[in-house]
C-alpha positions as CSV (number, residue, x, y, z in Angstrom):
1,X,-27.0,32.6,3.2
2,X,-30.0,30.4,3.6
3,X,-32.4,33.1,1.4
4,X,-29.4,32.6,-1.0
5,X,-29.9,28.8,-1.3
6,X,-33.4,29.3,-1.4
7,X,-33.6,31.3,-4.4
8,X,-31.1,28.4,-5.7
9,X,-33.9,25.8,-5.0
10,X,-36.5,27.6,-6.0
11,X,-34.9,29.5,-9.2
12,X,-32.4,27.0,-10.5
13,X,-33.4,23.7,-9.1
14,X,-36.4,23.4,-11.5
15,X,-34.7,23.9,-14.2
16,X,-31.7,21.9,-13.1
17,X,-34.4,18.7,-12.2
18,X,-35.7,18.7,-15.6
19,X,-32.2,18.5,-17.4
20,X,-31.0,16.3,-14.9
21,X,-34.0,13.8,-15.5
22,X,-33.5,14.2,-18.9
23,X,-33.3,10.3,-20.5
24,X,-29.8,11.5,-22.5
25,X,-28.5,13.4,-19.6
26,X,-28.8,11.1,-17.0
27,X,-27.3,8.1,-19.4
28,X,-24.0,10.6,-19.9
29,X,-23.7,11.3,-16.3
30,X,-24.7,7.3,-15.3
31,X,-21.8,6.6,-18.1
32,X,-19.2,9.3,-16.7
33,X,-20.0,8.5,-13.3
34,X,-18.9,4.5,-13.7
35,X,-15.1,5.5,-15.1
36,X,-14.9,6.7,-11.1
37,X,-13.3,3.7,-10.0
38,X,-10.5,4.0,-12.4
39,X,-9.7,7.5,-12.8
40,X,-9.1,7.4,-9.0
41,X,-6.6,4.2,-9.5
42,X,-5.2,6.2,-12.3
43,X,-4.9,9.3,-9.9
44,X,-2.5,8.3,-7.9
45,X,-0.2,6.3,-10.4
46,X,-0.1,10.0,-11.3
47,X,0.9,11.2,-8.6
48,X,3.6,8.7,-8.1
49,X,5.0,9.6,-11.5
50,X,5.4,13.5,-10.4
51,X,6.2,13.4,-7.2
52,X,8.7,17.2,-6.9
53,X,11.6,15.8,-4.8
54,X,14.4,14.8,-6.9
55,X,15.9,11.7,-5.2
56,X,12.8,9.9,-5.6
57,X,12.0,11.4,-9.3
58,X,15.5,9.3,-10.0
59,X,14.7,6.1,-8.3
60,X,11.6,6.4,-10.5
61,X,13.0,7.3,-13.7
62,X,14.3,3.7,-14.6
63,X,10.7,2.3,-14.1
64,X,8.9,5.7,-15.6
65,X,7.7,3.8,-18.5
66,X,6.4,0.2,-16.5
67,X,4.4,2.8,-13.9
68,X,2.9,4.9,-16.5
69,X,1.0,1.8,-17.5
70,X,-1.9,1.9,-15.2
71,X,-2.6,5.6,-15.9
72,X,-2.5,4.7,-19.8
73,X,-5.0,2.2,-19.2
74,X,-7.4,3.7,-16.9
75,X,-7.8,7.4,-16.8
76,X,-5.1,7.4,-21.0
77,X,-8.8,5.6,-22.4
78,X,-11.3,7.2,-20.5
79,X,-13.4,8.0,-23.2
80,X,-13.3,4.4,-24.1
81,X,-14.9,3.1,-21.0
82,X,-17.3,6.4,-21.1
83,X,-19.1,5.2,-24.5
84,X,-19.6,1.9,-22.9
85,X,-21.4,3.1,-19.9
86,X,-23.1,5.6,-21.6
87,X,-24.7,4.2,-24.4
88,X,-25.3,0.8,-21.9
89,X,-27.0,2.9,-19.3
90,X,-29.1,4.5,-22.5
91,X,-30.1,1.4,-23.7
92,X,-31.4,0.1,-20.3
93,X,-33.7,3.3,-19.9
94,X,-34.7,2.0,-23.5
95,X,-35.3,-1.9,-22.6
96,X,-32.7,-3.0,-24.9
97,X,-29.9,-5.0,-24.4
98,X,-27.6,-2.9,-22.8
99,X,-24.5,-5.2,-23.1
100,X,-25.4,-5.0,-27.3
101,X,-25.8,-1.6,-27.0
102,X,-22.6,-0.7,-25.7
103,X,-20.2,-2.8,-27.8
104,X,-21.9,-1.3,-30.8
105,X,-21.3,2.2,-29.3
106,X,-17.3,1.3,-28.6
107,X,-17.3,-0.1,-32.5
108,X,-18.6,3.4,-33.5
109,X,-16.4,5.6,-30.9
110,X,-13.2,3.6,-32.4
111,X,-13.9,3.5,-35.9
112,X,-14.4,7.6,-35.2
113,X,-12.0,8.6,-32.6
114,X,-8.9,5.5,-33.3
115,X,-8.4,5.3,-37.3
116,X,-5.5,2.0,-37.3
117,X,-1.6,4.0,-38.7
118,X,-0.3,1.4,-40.5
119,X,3.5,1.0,-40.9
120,X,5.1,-0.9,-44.1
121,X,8.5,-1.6,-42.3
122,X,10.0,-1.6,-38.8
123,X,11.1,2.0,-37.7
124,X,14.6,1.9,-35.8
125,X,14.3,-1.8,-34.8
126,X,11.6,-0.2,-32.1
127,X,8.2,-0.6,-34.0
128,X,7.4,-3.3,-36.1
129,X,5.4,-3.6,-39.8
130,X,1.5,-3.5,-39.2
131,X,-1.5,-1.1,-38.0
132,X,-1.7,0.4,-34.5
133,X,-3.9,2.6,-32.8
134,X,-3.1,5.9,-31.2
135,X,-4.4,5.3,-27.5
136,X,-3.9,8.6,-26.9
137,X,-7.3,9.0,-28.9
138,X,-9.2,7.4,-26.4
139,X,-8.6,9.3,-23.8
140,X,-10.2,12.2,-21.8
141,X,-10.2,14.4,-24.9
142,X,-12.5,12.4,-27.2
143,X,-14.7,12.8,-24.3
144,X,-17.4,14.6,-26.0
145,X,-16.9,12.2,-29.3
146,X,-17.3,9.1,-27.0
147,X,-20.7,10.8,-25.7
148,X,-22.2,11.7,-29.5
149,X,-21.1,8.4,-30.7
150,X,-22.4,6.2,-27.9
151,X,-25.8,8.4,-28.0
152,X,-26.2,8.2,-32.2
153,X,-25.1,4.2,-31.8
154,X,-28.6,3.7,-29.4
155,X,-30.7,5.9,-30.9
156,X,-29.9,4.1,-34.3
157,X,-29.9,0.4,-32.4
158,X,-33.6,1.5,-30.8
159,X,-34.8,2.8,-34.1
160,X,-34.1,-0.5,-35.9
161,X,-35.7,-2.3,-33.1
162,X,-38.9,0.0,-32.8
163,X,-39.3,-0.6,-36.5
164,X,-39.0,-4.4,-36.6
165,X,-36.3,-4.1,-39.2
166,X,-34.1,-6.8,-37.3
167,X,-33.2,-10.6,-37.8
168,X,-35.7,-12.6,-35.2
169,X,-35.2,-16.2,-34.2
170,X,-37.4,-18.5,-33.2
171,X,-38.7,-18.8,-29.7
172,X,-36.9,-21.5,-27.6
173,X,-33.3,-19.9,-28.6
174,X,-30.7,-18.6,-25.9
175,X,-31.6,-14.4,-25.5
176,X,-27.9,-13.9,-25.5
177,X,-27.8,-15.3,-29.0
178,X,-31.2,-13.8,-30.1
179,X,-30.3,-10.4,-29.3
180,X,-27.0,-11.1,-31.3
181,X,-29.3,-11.9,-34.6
182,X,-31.2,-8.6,-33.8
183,X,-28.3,-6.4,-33.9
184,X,-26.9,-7.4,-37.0
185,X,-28.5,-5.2,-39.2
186,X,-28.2,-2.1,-36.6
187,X,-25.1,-3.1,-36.2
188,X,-24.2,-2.7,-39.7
189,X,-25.7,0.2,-40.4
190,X,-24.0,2.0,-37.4
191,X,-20.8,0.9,-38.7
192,X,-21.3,2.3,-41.9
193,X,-22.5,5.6,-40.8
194,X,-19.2,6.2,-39.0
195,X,-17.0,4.8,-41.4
196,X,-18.6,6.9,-44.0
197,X,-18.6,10.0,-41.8
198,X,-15.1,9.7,-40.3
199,X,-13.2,7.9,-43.2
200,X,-15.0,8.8,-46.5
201,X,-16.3,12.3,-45.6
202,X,-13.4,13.1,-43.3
203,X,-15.2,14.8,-40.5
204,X,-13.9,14.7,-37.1
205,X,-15.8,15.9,-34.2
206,X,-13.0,16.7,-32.1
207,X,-10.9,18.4,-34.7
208,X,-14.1,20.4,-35.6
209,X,-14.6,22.0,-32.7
210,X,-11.0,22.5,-32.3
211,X,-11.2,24.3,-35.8
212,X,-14.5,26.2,-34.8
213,X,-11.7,27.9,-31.7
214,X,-8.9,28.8,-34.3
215,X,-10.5,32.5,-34.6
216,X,-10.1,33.3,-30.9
217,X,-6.5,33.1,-30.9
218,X,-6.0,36.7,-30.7
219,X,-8.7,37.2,-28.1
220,X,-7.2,34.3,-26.1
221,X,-3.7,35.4,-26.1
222,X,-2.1,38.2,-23.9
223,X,-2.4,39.7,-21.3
224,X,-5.5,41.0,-21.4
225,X,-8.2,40.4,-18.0
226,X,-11.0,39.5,-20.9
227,X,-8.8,37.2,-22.2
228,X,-8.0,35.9,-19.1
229,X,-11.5,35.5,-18.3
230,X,-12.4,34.1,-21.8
231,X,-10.1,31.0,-21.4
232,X,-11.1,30.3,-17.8
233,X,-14.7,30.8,-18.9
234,X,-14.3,28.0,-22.1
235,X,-11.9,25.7,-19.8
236,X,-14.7,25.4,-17.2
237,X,-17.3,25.5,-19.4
238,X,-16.3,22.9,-21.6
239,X,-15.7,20.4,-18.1
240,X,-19.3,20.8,-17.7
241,X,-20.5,19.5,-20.6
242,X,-18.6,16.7,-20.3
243,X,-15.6,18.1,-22.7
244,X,-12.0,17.7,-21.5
245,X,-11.7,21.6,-21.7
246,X,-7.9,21.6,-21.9
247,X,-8.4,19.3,-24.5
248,X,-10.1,20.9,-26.6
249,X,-8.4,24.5,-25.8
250,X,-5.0,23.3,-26.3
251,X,-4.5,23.5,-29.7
252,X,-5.3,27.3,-29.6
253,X,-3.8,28.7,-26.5
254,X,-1.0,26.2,-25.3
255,X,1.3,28.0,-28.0
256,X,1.1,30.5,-26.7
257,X,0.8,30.2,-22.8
258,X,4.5,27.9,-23.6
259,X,5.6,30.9,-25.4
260,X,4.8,33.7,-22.3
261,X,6.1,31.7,-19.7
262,X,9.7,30.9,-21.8
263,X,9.6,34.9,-22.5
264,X,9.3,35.4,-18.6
265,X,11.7,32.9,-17.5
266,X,13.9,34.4,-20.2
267,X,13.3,37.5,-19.0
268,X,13.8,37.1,-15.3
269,X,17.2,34.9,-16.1
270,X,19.4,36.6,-18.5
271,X,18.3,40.6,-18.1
272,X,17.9,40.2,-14.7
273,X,14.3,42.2,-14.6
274,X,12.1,42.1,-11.5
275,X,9.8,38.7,-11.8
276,X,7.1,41.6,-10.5
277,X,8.4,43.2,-14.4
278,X,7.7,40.3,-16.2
279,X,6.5,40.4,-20.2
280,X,3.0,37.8,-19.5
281,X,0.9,37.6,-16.7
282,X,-1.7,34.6,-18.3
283,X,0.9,31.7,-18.7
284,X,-0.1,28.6,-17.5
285,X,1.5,28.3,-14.4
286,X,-1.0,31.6,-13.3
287,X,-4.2,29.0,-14.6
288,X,-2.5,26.3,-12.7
289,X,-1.6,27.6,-9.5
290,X,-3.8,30.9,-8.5
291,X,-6.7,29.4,-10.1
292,X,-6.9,25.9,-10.4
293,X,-6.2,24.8,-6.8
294,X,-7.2,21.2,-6.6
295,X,-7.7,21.3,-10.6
296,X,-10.0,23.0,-12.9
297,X,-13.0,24.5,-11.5
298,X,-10.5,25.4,-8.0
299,X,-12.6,22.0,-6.9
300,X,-10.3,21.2,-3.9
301,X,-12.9,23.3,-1.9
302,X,-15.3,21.3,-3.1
303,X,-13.8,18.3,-1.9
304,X,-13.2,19.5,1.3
305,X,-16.9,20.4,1.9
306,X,-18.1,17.1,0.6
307,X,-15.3,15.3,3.2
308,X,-17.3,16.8,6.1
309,X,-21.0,16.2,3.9
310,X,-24.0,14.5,6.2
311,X,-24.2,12.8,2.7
312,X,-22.3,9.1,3.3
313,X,-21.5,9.4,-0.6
314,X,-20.0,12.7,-0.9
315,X,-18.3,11.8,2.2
316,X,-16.9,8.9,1.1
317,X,-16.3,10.7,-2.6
318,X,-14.8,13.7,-0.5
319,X,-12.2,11.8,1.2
320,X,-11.5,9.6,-1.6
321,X,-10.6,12.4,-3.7
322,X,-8.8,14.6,-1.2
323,X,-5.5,13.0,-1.9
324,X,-5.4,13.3,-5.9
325,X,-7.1,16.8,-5.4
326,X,-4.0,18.3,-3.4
327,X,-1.9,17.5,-6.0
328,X,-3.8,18.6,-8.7
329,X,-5.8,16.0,-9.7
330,X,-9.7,16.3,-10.2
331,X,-11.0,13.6,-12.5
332,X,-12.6,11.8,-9.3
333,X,-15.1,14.4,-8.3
334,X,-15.5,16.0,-12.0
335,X,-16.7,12.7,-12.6
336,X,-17.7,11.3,-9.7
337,X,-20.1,13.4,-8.3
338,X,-20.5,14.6,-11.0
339,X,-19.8,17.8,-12.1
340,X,-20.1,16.7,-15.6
341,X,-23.9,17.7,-16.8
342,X,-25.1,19.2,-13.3
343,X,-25.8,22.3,-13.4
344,X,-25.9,23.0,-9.4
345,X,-22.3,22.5,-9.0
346,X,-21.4,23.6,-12.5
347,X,-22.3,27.2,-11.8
348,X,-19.9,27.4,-8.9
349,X,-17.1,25.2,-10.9
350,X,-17.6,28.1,-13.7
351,X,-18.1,31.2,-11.5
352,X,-15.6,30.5,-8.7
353,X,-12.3,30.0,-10.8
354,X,-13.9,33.7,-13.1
355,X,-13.7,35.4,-9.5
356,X,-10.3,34.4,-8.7
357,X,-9.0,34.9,-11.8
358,X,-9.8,38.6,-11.7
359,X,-8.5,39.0,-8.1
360,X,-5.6,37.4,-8.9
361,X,-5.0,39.7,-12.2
362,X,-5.8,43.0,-10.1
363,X,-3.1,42.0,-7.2
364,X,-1.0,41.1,-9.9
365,X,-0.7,44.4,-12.2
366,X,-0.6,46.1,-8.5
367,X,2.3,44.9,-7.5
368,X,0.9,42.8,-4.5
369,X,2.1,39.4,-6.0
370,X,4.8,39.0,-8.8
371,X,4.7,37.5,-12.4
372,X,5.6,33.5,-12.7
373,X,9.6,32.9,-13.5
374,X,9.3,29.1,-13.8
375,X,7.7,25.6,-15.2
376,X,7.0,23.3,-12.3
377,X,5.0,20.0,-12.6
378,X,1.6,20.4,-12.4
379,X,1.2,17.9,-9.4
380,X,2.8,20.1,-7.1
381,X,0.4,21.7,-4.0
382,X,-0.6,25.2,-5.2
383,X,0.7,26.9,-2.6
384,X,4.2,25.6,-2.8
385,X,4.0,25.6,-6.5
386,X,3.1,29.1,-6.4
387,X,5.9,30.5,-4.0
388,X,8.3,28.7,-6.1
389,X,7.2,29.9,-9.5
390,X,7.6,33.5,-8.3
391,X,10.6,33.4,-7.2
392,X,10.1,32.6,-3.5
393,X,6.9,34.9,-3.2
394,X,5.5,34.7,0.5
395,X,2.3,36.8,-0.6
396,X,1.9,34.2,-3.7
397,X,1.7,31.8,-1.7
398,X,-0.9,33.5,0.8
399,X,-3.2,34.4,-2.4
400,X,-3.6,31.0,-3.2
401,X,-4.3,30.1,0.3
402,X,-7.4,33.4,-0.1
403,X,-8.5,31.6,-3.3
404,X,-9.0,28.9,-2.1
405,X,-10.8,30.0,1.2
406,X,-13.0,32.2,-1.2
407,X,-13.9,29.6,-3.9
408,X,-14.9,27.2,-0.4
409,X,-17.6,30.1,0.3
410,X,-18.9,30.2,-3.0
411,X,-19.1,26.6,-3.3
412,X,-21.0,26.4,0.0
413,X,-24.5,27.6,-1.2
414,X,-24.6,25.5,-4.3
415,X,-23.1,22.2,-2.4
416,X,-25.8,22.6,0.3
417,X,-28.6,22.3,-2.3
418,X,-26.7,19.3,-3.9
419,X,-26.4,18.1,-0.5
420,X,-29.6,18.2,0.4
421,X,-30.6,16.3,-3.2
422,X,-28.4,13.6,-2.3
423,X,-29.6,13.2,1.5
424,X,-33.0,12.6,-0.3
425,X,-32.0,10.2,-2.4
426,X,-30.2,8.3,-0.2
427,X,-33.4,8.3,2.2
428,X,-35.4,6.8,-0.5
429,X,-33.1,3.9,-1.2
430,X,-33.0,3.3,2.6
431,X,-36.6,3.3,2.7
432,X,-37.0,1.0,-0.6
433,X,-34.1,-1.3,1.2
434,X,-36.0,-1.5,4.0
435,X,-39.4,-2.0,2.5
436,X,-38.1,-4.6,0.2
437,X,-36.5,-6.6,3.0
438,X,-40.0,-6.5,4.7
439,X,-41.4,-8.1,2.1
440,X,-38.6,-11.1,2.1
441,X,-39.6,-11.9,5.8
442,X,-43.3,-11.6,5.6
């Protein structure tokens, strides 16, 4: 194990220090890694909202729409609070003003992501005559448009200042209101390139790369172990750029995973077939409880690791995100430690979930563990979930418990060179703490 970690450090780890340090990079992940705070108060509204015991689902129901406020507003517009802290921390390792920077990034993400619907009359006495935006726009699945938009918006703002084509004032006046003069013309000319991209031209990022997916269909669909593989691959994959990879593979496979698992339950109700006999083996409910255990990426074991990390971060990060994790839940530590643009836990997050996947396929077409017979809530814990969904499967249940065992070993490697990164850093800021409180008391 340790001549494992050091080809890591010595193979990967260069390569992963010079895209890490990367100015761009290290504003996305700086950006991402500032939401933290609210996708983990948004977690557990979550978690409130889908608890699986009925009794308490109806004492909830009645207040359903009052408690699924916070989530709307914290983790429903990720991508909103994402361009701010990306294109601020961007304009910082610039020396511009950052606080300029990033309200001219959230003008360009809205005018891309949020066109305004307006409505000429009231609609059932429920919505009234005016113009609206679709929040649902803002969230997690623009994430990738908030990140181009906040990026474009800087490097536009920096180019304008580099080239003296601003409006200066005279010296003597406020900097808040100077720097407000000096991004007037940036500012105009960012909001013209958006509005002429997004509302003239047409051309949505989002629904581009959506579009650029349509031909996999086929290849997506079925039951198939490529397939399989192919979706877990592009789910993962897409999480580590920064892309909400359900998101964006959504449009082209949710069709049909909807349509396997109403086949199966179908199946397994009215003919009374074996749920080992089943029509589909990749619905959903497979992605969501053999593999994703603790979320995409199976990163419950990375959690778990991290809660018993030397690091006082991913400590505090581990057993922060522990909770939302069991149930599913994974924003936290995709963003929070992050995941997102780091390419030492991203090879796990991507390789772990492709191992699992194929033993779960292989015990699946040999009879070891049925088919899924049934739609549960995602927040549910995997195991549970799992012996549920297969009809009260005992060795369901125990695979997902394997996986997840597994996916801890393969994170170990990869979490003790990030580990040891972050011991390191933290050392320096103690020793930089400490130096500069010297200096106070001499």
């Amino acid at each position: 194990m340790n001549g494992f970690v050091g080809i890591i450090e010595q193979k990967i780890m260069p390569v992963a220090n010079k895209i890490g340090s990367q100015r761009h990079m290290t504003a996305i992940r700086k950006g991402i890694i500032a939401t933290m705070p609210l996708t983990i108060v948004g977690s557990f509204f979550t978690i409130l909202l889908n608890i699986p015991i009925e009794s308490v689902a109806a004492m909830i129901e009645p207040y359903r729409e009052i408690l699924d406020i916070p989530f709307r507003y914290t983790i429903g517009i990720l991508a909103l609070y994402a361009t701010f802290g990306i294109a601020s921390s961007l304009a910082k390792s610039y020396k511009l003003d950052s606080l300029t920077a990033g309200i001219l990034a959230l003008m360009a993400f809205l005018i891309t992501a949020a066109p305004p619907l307006r409505i000429f009359e009231d609609v059932e006495n429920v919505v009234s005559a005016g113009r609206y935006i679709n929040i649902a726009n803002l969230g997690s699945g623009s994430l990738f448009g908030s990140i181009v938009t906040a990026i474009i918006s800087v490097e536009i703002y920096r180019l304008f200042v580099v080239k003296n084509i601003t409006i200066k004032m005279p010296e003597g006046v406020p900097p808040e209101v100077s720097n407000s003069f000096i991004a007037l013309i940036p500012g105009a000319a960012i909001l013209i390139l958006f509005w002429v991209i997004r509302h003239m031209i047409g051309f949505d990022i989002n629904g581009f790369l959506s579009q650029l997916l349509m031909p996999l269909k086929d290849v997506l669909a079925g039951n198939s172990l490529f397939g399989g593989l192919l979706t877990v691959f592009l789910i993962c994959f897409f999480w580590v750029l920064g892309i909400h990879g359900p998101a964006i593979m959504g449009p082209v496979i949710r069709p049909f995973w909807d349509m396997s698992i109403a086949e199966n339950m179908e199946a397994f109700q009215s003919s009374g077939i074996s749920e080992f006999n089943m029509p589909n083996i990749f619905t959903e409910q497979f992605l969501q409880w053999f593999i994703w255990i603790g979320g995409a990426g199976t990163t419950l074991a990375l959690v778990v690791l991290m809660m018993f990390s030397k690091s006082e971060y991913l400590k505090s990060l581990g057993r922060l995100s522990f909770l939302p994790g069991l149930f599913n839940i994974n924003e936290p530590v995709i963003f929070g430690a992050p995941i997102v643009m780091n390419p030492v836990l991203g090879i796990p997050f991507i390789v772990a979930p492709l191992i699992t996947t194929t033993i779960s396929y292989f015990l699946t077409i040999s009879g070891v563990v049925p088919m899924m017979v049934a739609r549960l809530g995602f927040a549910m814990p995997s195991p549970i979930a799992a012996w549920i969904s297969t009809n009260w499967s005992v060795p369901a249940a125990i695979l997902v418990i394997f996986n997840f065992v597994l996916t801890v070993g393969i994170y170990y490697p990869f979490f003790k060179v990030f580990e040891k990164q972050q011991l390191q850093k933290e050392h320096e800021e103690k020793q930089a703490e400490s130096a500069a409180q010297t200096v106070v008391a001499d």
